[in-house]
Backbone bond lengths (Angstrom), bond angles and torsions (degrees), N, CA, C in turn:
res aa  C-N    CA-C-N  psi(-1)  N-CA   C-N-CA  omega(-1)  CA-C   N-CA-C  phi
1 X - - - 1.463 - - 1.520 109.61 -
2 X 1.544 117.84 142.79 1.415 116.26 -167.91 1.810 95.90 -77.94
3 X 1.603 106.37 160.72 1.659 102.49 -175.91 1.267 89.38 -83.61
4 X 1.629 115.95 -179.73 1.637 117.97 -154.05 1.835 67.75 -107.98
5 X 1.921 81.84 166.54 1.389 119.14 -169.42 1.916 120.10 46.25
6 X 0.979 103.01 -5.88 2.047 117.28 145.16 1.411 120.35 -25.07
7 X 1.087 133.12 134.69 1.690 100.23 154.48 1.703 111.64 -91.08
8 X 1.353 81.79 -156.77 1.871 83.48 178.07 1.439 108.50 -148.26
9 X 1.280 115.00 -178.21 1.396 130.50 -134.10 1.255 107.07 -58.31
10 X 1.467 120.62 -42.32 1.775 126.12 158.75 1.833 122.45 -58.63
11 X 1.230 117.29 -23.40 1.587 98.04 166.01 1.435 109.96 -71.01
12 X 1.540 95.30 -176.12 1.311 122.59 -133.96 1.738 100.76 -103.12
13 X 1.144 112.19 165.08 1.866 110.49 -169.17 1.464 103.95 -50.17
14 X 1.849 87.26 -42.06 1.534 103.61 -164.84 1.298 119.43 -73.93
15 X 1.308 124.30 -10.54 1.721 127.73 -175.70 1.775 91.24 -96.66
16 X 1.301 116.17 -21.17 1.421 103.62 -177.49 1.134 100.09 -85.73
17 X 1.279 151.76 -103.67 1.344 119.96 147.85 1.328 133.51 67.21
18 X 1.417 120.16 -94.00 1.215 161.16 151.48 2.022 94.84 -44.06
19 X 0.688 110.71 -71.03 1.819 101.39 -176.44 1.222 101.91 -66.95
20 X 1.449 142.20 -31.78 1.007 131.11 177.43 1.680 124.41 -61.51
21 X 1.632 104.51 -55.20 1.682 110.92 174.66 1.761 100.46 -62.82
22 X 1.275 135.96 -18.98 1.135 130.91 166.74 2.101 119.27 -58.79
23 X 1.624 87.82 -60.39 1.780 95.24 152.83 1.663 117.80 -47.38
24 X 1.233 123.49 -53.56 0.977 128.99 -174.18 1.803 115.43 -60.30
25 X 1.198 108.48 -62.72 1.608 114.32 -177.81 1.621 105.54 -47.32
26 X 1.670 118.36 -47.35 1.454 116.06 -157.40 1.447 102.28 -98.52
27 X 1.250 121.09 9.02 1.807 116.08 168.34 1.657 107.84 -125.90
28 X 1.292 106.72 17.05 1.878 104.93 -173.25 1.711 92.60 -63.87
29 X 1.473 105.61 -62.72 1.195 103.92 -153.92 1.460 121.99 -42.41
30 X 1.725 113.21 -47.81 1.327 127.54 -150.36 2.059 83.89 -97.11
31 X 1.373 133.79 -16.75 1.126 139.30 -166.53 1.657 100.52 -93.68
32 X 0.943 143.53 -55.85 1.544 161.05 -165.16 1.311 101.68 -39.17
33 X 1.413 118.37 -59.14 1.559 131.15 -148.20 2.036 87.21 -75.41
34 X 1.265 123.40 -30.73 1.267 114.15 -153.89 2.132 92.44 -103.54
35 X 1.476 101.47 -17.44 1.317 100.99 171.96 1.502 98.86 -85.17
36 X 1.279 135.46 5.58 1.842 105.47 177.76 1.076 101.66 -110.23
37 X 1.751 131.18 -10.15 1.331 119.22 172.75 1.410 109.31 -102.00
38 X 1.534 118.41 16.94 1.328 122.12 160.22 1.830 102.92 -76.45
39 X 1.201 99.34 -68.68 1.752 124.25 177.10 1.729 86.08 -21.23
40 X 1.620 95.37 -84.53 1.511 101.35 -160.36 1.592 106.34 -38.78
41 X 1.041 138.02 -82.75 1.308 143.25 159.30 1.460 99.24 8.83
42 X 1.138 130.14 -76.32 1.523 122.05 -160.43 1.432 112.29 -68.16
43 X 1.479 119.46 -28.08 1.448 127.22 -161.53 1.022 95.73 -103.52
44 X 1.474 135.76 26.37 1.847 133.10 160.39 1.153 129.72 -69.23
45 X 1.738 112.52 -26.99 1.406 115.82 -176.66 1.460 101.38 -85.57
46 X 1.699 126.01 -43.74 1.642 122.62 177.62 1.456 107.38 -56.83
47 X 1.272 123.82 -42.69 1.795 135.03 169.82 1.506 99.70 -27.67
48 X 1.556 105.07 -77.48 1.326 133.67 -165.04 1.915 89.50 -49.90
49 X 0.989 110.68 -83.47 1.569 117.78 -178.33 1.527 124.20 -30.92
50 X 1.593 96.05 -36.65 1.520 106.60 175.02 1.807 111.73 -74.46
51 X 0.940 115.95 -49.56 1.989 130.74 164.07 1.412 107.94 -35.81
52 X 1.557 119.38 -58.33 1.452 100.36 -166.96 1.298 106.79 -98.49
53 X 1.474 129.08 -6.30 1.598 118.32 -179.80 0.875 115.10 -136.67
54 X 1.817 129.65 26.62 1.311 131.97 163.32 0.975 116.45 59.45
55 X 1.952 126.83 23.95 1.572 122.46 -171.89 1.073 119.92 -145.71
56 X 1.527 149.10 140.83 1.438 110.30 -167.89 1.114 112.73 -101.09
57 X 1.323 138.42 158.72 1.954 141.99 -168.14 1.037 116.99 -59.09
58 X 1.514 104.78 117.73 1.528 139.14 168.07 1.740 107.63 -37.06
59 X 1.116 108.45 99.22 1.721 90.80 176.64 1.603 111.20 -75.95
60 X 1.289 128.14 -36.14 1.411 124.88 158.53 1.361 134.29 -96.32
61 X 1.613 106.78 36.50 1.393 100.72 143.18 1.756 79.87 -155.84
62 X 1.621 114.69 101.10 1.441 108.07 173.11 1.453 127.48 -62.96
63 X 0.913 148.25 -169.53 1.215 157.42 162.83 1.453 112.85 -75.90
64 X 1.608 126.31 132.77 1.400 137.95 148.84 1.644 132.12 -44.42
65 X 1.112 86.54 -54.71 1.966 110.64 170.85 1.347 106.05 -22.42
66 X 1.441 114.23 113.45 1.422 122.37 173.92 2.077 100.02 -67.58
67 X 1.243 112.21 -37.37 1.285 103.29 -168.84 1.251 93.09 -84.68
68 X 1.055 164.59 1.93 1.409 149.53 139.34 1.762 122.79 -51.90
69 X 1.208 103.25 -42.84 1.362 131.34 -158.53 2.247 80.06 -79.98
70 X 1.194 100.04 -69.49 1.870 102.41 179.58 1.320 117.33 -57.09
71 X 1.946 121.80 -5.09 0.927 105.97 176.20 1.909 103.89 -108.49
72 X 1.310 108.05 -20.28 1.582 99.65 161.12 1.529 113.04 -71.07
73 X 1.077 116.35 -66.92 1.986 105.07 173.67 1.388 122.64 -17.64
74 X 1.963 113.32 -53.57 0.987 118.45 175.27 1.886 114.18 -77.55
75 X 1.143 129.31 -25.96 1.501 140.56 163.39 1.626 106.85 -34.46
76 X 1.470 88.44 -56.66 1.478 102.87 -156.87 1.691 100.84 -66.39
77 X 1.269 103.29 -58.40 1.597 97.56 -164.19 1.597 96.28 -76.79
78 X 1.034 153.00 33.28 1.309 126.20 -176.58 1.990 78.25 -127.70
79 X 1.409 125.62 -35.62 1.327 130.84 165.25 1.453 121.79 -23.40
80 X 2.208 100.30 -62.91 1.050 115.61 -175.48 1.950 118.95 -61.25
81 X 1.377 80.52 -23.72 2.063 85.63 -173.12 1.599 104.70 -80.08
82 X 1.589 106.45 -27.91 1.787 109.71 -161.63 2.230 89.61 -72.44
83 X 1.224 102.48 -44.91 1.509 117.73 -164.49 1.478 87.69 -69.78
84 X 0.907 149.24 -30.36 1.843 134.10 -167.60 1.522 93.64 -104.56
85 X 1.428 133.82 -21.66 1.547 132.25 177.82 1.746 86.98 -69.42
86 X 0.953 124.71 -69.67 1.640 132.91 -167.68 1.876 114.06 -50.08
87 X 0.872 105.05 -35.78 1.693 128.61 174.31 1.572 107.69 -71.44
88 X 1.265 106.04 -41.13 1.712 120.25 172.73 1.693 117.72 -65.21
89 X 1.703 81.50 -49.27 1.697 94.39 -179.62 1.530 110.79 -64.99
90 X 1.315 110.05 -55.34 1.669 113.84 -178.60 1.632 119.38 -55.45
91 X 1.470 123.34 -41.54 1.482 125.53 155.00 1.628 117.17 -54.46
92 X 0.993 110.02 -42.10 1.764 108.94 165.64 1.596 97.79 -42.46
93 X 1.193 114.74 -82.26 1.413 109.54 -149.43 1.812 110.06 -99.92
94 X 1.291 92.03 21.39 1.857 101.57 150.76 1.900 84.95 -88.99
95 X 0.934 111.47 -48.18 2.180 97.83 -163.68 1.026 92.57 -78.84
96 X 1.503 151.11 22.47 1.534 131.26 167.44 1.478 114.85 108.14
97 X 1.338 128.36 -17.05 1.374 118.53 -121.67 1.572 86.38 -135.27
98 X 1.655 103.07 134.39 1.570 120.73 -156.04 1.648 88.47 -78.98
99 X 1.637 98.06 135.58 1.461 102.29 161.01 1.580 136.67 -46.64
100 X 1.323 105.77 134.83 1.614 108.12 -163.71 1.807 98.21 -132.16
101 X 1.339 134.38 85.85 1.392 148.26 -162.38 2.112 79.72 -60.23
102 X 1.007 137.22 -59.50 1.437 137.32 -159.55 1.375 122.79 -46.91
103 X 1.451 94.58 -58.32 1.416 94.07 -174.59 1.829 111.67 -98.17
104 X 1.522 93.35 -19.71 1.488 88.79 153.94 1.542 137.16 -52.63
105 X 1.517 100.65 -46.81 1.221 97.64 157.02 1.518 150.13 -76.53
106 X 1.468 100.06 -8.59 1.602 122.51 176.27 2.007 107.89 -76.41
107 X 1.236 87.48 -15.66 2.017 87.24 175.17 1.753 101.32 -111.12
108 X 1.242 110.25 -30.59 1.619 92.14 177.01 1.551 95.49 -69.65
109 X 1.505 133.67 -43.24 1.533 104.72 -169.73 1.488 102.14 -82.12
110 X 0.967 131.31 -6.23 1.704 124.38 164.88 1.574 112.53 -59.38
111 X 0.906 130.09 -27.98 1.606 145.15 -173.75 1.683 105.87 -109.70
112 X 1.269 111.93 -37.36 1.372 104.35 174.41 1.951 131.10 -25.65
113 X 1.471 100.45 -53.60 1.158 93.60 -178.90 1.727 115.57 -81.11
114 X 1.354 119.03 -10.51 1.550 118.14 173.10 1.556 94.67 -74.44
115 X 1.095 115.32 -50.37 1.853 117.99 -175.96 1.117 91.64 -30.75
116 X 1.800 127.62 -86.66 1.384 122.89 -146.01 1.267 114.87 -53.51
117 X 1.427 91.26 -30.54 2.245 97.00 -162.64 1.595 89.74 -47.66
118 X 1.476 97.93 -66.54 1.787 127.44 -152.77 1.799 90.62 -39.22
119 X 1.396 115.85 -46.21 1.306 127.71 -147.61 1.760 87.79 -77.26
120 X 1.197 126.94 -69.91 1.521 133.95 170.07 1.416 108.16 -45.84
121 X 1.306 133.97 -18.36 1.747 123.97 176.09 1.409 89.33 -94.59
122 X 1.609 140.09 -34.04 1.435 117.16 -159.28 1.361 100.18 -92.97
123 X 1.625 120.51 -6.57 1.613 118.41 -178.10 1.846 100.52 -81.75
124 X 1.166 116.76 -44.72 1.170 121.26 -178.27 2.016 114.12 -63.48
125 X 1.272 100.12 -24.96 1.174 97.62 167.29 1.296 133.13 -73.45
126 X 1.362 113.54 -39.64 1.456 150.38 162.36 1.746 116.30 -39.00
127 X 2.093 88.88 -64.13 1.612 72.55 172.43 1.779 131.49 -83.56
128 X 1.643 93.52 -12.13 1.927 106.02 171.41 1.348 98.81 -64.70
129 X 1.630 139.30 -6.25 1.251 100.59 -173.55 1.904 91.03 -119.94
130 X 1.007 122.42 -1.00 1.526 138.59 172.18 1.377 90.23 -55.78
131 X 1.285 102.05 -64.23 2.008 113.24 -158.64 1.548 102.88 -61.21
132 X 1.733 123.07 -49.58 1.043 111.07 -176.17 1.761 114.79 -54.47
133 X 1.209 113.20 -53.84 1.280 113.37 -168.60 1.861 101.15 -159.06
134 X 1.486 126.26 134.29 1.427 106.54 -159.16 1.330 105.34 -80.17
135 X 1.265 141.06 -26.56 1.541 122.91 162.48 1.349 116.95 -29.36
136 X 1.678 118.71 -77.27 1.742 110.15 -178.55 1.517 94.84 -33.37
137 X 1.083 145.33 -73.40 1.478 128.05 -153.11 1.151 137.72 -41.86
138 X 1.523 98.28 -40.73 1.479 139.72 -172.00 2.064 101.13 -61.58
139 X 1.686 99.54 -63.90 1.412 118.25 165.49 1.389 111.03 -29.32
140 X 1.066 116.07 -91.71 1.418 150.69 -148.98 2.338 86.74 -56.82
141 X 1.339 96.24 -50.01 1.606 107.54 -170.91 1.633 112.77 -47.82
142 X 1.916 118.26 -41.67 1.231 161.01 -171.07 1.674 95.01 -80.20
143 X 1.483 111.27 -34.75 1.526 96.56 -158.75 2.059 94.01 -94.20
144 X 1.093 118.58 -29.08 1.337 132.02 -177.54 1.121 133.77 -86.82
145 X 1.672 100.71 20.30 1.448 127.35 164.91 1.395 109.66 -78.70
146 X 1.268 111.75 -30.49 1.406 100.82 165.72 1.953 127.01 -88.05
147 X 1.334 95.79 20.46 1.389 91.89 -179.39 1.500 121.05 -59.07
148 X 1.244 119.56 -46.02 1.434 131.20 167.70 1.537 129.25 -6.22
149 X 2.107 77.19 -78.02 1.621 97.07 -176.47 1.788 111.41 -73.15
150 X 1.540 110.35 -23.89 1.358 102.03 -173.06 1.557 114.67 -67.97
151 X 1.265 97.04 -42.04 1.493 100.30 -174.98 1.851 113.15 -76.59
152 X 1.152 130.60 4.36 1.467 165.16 -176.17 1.537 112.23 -99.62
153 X 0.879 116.32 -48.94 1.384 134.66 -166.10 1.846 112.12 -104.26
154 X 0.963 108.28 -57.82 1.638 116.07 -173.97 0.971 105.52 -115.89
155 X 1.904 119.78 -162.73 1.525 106.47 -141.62 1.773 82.08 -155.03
156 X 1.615 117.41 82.82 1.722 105.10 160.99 0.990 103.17 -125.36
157 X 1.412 107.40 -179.28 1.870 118.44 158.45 1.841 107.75 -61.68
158 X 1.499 90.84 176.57 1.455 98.93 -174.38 1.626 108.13 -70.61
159 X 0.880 116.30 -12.37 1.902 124.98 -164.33 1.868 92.54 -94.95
160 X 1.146 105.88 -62.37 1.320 125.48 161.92 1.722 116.58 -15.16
161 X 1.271 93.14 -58.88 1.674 110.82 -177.55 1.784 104.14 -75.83
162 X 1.183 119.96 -53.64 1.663 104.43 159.31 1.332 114.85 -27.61
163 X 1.616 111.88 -76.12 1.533 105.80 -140.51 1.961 84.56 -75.92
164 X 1.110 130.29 -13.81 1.305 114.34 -176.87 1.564 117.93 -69.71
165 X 1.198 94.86 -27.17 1.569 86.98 175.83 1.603 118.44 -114.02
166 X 1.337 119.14 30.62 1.192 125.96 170.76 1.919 89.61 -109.84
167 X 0.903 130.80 -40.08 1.643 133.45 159.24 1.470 124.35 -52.96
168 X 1.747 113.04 -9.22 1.137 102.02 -171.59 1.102 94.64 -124.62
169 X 1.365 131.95 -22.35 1.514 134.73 170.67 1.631 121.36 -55.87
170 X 1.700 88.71 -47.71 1.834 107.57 -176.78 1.287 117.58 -19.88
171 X 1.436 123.53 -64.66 1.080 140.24 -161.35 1.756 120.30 -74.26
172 X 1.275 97.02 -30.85 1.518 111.15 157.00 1.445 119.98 -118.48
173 X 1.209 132.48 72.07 1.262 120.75 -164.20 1.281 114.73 -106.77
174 X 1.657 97.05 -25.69 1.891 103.09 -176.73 1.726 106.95 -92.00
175 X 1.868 119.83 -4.56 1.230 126.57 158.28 1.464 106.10 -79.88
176 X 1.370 140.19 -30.41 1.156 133.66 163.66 1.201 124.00 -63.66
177 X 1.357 127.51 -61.79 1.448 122.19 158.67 1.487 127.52 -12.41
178 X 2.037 93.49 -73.31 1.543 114.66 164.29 1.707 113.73 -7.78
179 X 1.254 89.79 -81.76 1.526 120.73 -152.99 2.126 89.55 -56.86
180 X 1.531 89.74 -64.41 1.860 74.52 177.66 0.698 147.04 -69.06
181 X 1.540 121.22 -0.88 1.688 145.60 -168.79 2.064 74.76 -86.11
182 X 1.079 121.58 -51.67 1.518 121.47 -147.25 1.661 106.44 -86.00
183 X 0.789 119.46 -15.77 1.412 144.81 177.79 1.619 110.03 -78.95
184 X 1.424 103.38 -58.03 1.271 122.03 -178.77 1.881 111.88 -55.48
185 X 1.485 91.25 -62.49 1.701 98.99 170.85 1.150 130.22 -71.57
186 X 1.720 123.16 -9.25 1.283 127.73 172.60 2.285 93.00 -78.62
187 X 0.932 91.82 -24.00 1.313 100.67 -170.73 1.806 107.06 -61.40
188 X 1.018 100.43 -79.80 1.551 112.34 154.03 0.931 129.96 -45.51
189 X 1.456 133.80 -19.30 1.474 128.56 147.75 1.653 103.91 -52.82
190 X 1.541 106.21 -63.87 1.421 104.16 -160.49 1.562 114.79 -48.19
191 X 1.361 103.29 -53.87 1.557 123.88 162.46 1.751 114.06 -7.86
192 X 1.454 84.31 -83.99 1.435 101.11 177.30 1.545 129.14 -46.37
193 X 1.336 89.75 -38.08 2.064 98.09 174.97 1.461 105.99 -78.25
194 X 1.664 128.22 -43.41 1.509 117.56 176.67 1.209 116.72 -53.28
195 X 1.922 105.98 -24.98 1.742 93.24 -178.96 1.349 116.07 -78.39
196 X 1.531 105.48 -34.70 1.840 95.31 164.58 0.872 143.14 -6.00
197 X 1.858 85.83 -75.13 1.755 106.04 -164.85 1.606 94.82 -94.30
198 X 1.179 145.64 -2.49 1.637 135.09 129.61 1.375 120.23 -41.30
199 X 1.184 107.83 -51.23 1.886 100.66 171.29 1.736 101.54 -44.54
200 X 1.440 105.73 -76.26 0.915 122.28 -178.38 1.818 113.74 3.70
201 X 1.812 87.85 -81.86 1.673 118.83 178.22 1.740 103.20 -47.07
202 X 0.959 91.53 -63.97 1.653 85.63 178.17 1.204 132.12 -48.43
203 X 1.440 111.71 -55.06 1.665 110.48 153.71 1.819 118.61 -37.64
204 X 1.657 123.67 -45.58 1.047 105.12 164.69 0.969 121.16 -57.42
205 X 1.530 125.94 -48.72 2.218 131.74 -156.95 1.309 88.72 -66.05
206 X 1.885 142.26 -21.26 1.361 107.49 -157.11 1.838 91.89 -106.80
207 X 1.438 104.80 -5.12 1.161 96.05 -173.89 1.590 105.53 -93.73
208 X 1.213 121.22 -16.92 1.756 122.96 158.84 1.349 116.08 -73.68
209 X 1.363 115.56 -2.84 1.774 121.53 177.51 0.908 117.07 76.60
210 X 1.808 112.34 26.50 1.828 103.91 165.53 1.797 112.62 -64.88
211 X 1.358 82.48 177.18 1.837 79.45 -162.14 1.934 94.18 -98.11
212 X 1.252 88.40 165.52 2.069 99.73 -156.16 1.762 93.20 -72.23
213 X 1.243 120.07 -27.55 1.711 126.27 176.75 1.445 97.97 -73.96
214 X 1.151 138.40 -53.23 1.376 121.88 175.85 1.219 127.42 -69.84
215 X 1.788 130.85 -32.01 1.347 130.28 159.99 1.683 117.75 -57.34
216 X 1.611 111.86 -37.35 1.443 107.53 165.63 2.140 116.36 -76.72
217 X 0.875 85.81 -22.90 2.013 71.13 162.92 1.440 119.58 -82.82
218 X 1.339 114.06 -20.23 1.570 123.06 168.21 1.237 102.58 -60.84
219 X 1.622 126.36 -59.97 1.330 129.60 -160.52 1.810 104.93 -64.05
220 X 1.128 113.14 -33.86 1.701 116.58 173.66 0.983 113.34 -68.43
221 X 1.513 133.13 -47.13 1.231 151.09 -166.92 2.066 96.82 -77.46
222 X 1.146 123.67 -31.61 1.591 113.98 165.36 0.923 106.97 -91.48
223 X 1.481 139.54 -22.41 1.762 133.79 179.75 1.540 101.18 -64.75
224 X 1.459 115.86 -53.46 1.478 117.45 -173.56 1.957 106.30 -66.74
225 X 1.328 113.77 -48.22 1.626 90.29 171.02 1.112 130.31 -57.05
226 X 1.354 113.21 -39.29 1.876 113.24 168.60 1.476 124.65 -52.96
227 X 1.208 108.27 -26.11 1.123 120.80 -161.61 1.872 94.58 -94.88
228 X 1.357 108.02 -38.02 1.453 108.19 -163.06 2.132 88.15 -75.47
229 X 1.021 138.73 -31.62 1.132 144.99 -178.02 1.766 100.49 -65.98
230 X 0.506 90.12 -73.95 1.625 109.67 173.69 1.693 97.77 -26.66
231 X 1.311 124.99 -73.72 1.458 130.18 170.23 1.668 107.59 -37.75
232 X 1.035 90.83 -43.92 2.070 91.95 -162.47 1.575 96.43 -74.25
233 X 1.212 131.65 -21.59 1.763 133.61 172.72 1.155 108.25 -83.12
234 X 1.761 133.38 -32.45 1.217 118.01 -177.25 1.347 97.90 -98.87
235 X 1.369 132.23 -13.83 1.506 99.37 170.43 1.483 122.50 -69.35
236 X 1.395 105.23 -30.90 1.520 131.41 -177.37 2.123 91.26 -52.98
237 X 1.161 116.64 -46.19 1.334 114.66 177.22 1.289 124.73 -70.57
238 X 1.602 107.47 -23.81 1.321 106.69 174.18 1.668 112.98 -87.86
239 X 1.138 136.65 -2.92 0.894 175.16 69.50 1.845 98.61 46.95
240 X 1.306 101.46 -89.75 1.556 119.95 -164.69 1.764 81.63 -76.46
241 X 1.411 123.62 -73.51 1.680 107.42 -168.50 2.125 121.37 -21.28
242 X 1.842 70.13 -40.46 2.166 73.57 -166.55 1.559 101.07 -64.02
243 X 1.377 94.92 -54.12 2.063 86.36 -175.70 1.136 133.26 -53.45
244 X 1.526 106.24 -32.88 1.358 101.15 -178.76 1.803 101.65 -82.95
245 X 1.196 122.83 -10.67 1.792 122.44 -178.18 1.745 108.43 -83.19
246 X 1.563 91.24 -3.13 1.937 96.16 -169.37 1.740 87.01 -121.96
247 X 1.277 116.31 0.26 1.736 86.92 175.08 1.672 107.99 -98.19
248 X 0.822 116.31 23.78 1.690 136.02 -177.28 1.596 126.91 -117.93
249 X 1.679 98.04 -38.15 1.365 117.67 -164.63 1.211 103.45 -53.04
């Protein structure tokens, strides 16, 4: 059932959108704290990588390092539980209903282990259809935005959760796109201007003689809040995409 005051599958990019920064503004506060130790969580193995070799990770030529490799595995899945705790929290108090960390967390780790599977079968799908030709990838990438809420919300197997949300996307797929292509670049706008006015700051801290180890933990320490904000708006979008793709279904 779509959540009330949602739209549905016929509004417009822009009303989805629009309900979303609405999700977004009224769950930042109580949502934030559980999106930065999601963030952190994922960015442990580049952390780790950045500490012992002063560089940040090669995406085409990765790293060997077994403890790199155990600290993304572990990144990842502890990511997937923080991001479905936060998704839990924000539907709570879209329905009214005062945050409860307990039992919120007793259904994100109830789902936890379908999450990862679902999450590792829709990545593997993603990149088999990249390789064939990059459209399938592209598709399939657009359609598994709703993986989250499905596996959150309803009740299949991990295979189940693919074809469910390639069935629920279909019908809106070029409003799904829309919305994340726009999301994405409002994102990167913002991005881009915090780093500015970070230059900015930095040019002051080095010109007051802060030391170059403390201006670079600042610079991590604002990459990860932007970034942890950033999570709490697109879940909030994934959020409004699913309801309005389930008030039709």
């Amino acid at each position: 059932m779509p959540e009330p005051q949602l739209p549905s599958r016929s509004a417009s990019v822009s009303d989805m959108m629009d309900a979303a920064t609405r999700i977004f503004r009224s769950t930042l506060a109580k949502g934030l704290p559980i999106a930065l130790f999601a963030i952190l969580f994922a960015a442990l193995p580049n952390m780790y990588w950045l500490t012992i070799t002063g560089k940040p990770v090669d995406p085409f030529h990765p790293p060997l390092d077994p403890k790199f490799w155990t600290l993304t595995l572990a990144g990842f899945a502890v990511y997937q539980l923080l991001a479905a705790l936060l998704m839990l929290r924000q539907r709570a108090l879209l329905l009214g209903r005062a945050p409860q960390l307990r039992s919120e967390l007793a259904v994100a780790l109830a789902r936890w282990p379908l999450l990862i599977l679902s999450a590792v079968l829709a990545g593997i799908v993603v990149f088999a259809g990249a390789l064939l030709l990059l459209l399938p990838g592209i598709y399939f990438l657009i359609s598994f935005l709703l993986l989250r809420p499905v596996v959150l919300f309803e009740t299949h197997s991990a295979v189940r959760v693919v074809g469910r949300c390639i069935r629920l996307v279909r019908p809106m797929w070029w409003k799904a796109l829309a919305a994340a292509v726009i999301a994405a670049l409002i994102f990167l706008v913002c991005a881009f201007a915090a780093s500015a006015i970070f230059e900015i700051l930095k040019f002051a801290l080095s010109a007051a003689g802060a030391k170059p180890a403390a201006i670079s933990a600042f610079a991590q320490a604002c990459g990860l809040g932007i970034q942890a904000v950033a999570l709490v708006y697109f879940s909030a979008l994934w959020l409004v995409l699913y309801s309005a793709a389930s008030s039709s279904a």
